[in-house]
C-alpha positions as CSV (number, residue, x, y, z in Angstrom):
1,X,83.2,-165.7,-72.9
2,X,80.5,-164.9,-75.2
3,X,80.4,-161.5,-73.6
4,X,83.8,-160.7,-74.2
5,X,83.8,-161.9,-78.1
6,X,80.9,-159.9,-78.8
7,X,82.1,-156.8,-76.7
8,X,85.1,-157.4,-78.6
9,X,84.3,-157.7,-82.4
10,X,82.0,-154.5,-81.7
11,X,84.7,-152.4,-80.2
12,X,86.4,-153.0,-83.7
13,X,84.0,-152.8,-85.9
14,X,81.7,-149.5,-84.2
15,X,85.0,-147.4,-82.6
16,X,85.6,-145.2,-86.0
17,X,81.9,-144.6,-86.6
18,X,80.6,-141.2,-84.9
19,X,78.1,-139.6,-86.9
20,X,74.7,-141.2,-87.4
21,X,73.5,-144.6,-85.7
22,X,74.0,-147.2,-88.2
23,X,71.6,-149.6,-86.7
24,X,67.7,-149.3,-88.5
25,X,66.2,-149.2,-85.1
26,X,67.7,-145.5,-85.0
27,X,65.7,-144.6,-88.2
28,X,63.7,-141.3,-87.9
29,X,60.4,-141.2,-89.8
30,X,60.0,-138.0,-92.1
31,X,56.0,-137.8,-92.2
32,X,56.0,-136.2,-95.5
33,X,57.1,-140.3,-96.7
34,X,54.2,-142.0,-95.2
35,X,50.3,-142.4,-95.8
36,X,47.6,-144.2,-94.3
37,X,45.9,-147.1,-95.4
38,X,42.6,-149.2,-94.5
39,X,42.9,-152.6,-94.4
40,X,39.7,-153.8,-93.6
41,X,37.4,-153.2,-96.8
42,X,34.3,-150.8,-96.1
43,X,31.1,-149.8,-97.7
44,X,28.1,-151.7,-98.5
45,X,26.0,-153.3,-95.7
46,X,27.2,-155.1,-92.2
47,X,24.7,-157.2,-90.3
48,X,26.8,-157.4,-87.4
49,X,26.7,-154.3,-84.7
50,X,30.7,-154.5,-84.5
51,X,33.4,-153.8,-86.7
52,X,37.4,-154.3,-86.4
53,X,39.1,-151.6,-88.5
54,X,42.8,-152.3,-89.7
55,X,44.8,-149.7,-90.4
56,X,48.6,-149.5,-91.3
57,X,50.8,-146.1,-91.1
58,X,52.9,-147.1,-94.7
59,X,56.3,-145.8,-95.0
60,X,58.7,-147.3,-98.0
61,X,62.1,-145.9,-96.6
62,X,61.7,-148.1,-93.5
63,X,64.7,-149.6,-93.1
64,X,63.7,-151.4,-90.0
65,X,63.0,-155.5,-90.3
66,X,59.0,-156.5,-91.1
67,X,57.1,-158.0,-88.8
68,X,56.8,-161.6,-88.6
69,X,53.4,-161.7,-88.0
70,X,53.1,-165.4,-87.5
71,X,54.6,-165.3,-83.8
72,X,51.8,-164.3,-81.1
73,X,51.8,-161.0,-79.3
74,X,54.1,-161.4,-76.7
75,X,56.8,-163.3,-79.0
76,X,56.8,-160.6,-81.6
77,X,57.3,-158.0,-78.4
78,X,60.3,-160.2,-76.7
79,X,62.2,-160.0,-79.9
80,X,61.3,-156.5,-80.8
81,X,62.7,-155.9,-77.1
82,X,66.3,-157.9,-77.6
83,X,66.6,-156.4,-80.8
84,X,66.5,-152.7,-79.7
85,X,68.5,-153.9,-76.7
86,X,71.1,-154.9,-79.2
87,X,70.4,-151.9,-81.1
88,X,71.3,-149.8,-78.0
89,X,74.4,-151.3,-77.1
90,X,75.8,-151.1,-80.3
91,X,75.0,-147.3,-80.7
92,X,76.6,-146.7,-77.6
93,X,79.9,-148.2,-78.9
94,X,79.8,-146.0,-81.9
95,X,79.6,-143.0,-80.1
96,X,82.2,-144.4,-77.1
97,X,85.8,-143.1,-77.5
98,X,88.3,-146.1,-76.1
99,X,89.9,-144.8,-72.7
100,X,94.2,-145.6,-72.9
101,X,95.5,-147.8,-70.4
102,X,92.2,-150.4,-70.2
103,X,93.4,-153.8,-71.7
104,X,91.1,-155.1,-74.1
105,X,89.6,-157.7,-72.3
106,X,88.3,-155.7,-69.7
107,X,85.7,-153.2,-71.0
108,X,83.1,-155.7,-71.0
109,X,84.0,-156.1,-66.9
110,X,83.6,-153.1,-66.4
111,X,80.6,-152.2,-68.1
112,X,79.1,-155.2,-66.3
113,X,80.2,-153.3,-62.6
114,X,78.1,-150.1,-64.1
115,X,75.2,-152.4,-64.5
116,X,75.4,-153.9,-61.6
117,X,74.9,-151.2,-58.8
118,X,74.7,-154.2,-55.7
119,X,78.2,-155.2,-56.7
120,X,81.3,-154.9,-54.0
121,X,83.5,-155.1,-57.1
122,X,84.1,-151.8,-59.7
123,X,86.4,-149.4,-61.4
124,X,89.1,-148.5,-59.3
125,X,91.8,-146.9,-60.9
126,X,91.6,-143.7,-62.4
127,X,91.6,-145.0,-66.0
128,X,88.7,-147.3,-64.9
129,X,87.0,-144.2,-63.3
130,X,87.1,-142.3,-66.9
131,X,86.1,-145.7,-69.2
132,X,83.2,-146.2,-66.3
133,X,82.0,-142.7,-67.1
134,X,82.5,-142.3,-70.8
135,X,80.7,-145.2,-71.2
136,X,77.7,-144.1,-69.4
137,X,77.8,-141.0,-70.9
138,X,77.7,-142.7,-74.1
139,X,75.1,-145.4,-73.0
140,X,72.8,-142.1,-71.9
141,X,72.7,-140.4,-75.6
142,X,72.6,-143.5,-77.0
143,X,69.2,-144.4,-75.3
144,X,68.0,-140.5,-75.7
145,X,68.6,-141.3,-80.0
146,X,66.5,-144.5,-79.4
147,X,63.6,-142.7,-77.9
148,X,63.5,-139.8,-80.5
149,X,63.6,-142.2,-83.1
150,X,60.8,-144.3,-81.7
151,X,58.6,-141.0,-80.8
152,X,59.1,-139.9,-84.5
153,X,57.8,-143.4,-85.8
154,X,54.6,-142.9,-83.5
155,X,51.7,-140.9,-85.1
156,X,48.3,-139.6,-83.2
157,X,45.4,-139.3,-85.5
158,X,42.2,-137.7,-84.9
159,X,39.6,-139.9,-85.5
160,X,35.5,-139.1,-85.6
161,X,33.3,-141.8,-85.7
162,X,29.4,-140.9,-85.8
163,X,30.8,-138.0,-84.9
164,X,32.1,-139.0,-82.2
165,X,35.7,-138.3,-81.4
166,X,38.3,-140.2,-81.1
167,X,42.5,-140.8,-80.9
168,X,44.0,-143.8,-82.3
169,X,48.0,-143.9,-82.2
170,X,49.9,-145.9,-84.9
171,X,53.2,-146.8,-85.6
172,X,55.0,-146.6,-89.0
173,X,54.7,-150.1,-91.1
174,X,52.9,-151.8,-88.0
175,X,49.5,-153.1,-88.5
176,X,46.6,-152.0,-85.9
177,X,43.4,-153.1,-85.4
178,X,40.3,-150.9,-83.8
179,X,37.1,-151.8,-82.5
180,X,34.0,-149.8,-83.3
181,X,30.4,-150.1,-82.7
182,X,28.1,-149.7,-85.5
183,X,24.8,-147.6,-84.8
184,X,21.9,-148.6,-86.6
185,X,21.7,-146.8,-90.6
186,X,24.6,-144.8,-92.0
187,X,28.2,-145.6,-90.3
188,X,30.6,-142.2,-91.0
189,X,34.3,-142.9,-90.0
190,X,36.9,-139.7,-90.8
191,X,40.7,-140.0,-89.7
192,X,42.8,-136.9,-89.9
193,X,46.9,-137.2,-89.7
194,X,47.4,-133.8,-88.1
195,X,51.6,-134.2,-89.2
196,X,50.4,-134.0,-92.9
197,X,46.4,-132.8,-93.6
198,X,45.7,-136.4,-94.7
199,X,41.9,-136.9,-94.0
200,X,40.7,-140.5,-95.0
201,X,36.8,-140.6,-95.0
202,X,35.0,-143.7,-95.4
203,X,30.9,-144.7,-94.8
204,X,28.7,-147.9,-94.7
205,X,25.5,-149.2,-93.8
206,X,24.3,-151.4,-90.7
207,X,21.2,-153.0,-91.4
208,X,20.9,-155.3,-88.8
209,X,18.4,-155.0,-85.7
210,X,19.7,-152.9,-82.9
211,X,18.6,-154.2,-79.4
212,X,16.2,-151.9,-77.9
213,X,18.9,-151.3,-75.2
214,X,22.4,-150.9,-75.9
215,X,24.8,-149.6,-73.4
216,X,28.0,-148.8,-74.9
217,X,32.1,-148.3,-72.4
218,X,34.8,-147.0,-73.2
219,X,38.1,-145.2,-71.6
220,X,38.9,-141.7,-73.4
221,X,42.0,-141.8,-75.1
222,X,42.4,-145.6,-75.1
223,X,43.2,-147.6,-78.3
224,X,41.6,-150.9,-77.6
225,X,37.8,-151.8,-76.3
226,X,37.6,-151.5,-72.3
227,X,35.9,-154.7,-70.8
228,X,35.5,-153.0,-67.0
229,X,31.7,-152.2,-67.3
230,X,29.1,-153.7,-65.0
231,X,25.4,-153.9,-65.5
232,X,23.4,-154.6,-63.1
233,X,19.4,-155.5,-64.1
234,X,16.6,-154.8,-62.5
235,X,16.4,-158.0,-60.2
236,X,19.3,-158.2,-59.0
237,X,21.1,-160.0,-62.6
238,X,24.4,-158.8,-63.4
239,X,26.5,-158.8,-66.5
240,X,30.0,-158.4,-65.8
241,X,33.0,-157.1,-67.7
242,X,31.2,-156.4,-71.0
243,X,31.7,-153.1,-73.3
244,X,28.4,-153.6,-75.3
245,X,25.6,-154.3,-73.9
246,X,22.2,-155.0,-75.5
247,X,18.4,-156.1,-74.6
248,X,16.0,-156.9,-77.4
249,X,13.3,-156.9,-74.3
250,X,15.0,-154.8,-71.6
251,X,13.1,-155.4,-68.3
252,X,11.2,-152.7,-66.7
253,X,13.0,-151.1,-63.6
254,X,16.2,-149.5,-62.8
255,X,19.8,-150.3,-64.2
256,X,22.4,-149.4,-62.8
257,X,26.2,-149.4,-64.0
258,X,29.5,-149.7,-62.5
259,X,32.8,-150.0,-63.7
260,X,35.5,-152.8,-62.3
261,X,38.6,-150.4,-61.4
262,X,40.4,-153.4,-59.6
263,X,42.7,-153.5,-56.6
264,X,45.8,-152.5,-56.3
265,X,48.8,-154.5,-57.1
266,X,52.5,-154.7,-56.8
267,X,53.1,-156.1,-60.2
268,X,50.9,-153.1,-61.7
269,X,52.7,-151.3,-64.7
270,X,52.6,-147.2,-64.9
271,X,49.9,-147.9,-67.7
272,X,47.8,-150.1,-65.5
273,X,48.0,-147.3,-62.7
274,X,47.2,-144.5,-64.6
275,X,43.7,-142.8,-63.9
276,X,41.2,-143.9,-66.8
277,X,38.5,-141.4,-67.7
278,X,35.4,-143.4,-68.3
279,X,32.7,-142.5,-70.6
280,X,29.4,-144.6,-71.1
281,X,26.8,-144.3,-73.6
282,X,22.8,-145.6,-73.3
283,X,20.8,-145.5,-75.8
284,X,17.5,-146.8,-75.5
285,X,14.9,-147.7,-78.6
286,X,17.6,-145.6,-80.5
287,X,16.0,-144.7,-85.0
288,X,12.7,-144.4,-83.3
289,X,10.3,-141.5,-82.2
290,X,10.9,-142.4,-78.7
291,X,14.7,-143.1,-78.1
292,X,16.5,-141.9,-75.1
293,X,19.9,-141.3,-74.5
294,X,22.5,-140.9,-71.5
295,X,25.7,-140.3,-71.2
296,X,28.1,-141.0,-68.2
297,X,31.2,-139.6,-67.6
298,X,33.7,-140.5,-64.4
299,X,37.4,-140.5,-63.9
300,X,38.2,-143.5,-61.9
301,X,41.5,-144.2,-60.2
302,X,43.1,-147.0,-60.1
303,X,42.4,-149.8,-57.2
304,X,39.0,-148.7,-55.7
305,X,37.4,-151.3,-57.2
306,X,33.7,-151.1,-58.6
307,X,33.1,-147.6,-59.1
308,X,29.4,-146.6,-59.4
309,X,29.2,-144.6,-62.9
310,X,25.4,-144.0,-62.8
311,X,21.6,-145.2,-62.9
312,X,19.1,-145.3,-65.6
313,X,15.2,-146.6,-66.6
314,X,13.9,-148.2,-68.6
315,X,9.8,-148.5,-69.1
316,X,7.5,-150.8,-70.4
């Protein structure tokens, strides 16, 4: 019954509209109206050897509803999901022409046969037929406006850090937060917006004491810290799932490191079956006349497990 009211209220309300989605979630972001901002305040000295960066993509002609950042993760990201699932049905109205001959308590029937594909039950006559396809046709190009609109909200920056490069992806008026490990002396962190020129350049100080050994994961092209990386000691000791390692007094021998690729699994998304490319830095009595460094690189797929990524030493 619900169903039907709401079916019915937005048949009369949406039907005469045709031109541009009314609903904010349609809202395409013009680049030239937005600018980058750091959150986190930089400069000076940190005595820690990590850093979380906050960044926000700003945008004043978002029409879209702020986040209520009080609600966890997931709880922000269910109703994100039933609001653009209302979003989508409504767009699809607007841009549905009403077939003659349905009555108008049956569109939402129907609707529900074309979402239900195991059903015995579905259009049969030949005004059926033609509402059944209109409205997919309609349900299609709604959903293609919805992913424009959400591609143009979604920025790639290039980021360097240390010189090191990077990609961090941000969405328009949504808060982010990036890890970054600090190397020991003068920290240089540059973003560039390649949709507008915007370079944002900021440098501090780390004066704490580095480890003699630090071993440093990541997974190229990935927005958040990877926690896959094994180190195994000399001995036989292992430290599992980490993604910075350090030793003040690093035992003599061989280390050897591995990262944790897991097994495969029904319940995997596309993003957790992807193949990761993996990229490991060791850096060994690093701002000193004898510091070493590796790097290892390895594209692992997805479900072999522990994946050797290399072997170093380390000396007395």
């Amino acid at each position: 019954m619900q169903i039907q009211l709401f079916c019915g209220l937005v048949l009369c309300l949406a039907l005469p509209l045709q031109g541009q989605a009314s609903s904010p979630f349609f809202w395409k972001a013009d680049p030239r109206q937005s600018h980058l901002e750091i959150l986190t305040a930089l400069g000076g000295w940190e005595t820690s050897g990590q850093d979380e960066i906050r960044l926000t993509l700003v945008d004043q002609t978002d029409p879209r509803p702020s986040v209520d950042r009080s609600l966890e993760y997931w709880e922000r990201w269910e109703a994100r999901h039933r609001e653009e699932a209302t979003a989508l049905r409504l767009r699809a109205w607007e841009l549905f022409v009403g077939e003659p001959g349905i009555l108008k308590s049956r569109p939402d029937e129907i609707i529900a046969w074309t979402q239900d594909r195991d059903s015995e039950i579905g259009p049969t006559t030949a005004a059926e037929l033609s509402f059944t396809g209109r409205w997919l046709k309609a349900y299609g190009q709604a959903r293609q406006e919805l992913e424009a609109a959400e591609q143009s909200r979604e920025r790639s920056f290039l980021v360097w850090f240390n010189g090191e490069p990077l990609e961090w992806n941000l969405e328009v008026n949504r808060e982010r937060t990036f890890l970054l490990n600090l190397l020991q002396g003068e920290n240089r962190l540059e973003i560039l917006d390649p949709a507008t020129g915007q370079r944002t350049v900021r440098t501090w100080w780390y004066g704490g004491r580095s480890p003699r050994l630090r071993v440093i994961a990541r997974e190229l092209g990935a927005e958040w810290s990877s926690w896959n990386l094994d180190v195994l000691e000399p001995g036989g000791k292992l430290a599992s799932r980490v993604s910075d390692y350090g030793k003040s007094h690093p035992a003599a021998g061989t280390y050897t490191l591995r990262w944790n690729a897991g097994v495969a699994s029904e319940w995997w998304s596309l993003e957790d079956a992807r193949p990761r490319q993996v990229e490991v830095d060791v850096i060994l009595d690093g701002g000193t006349d004898k510091e070493r460094r590796w790097r290892f690189q390895a594209l692992v797929l997805p479900g072999t497990g522990s994946v050797l990524i290399g072997s170093f030493d380390v000396e007395d």
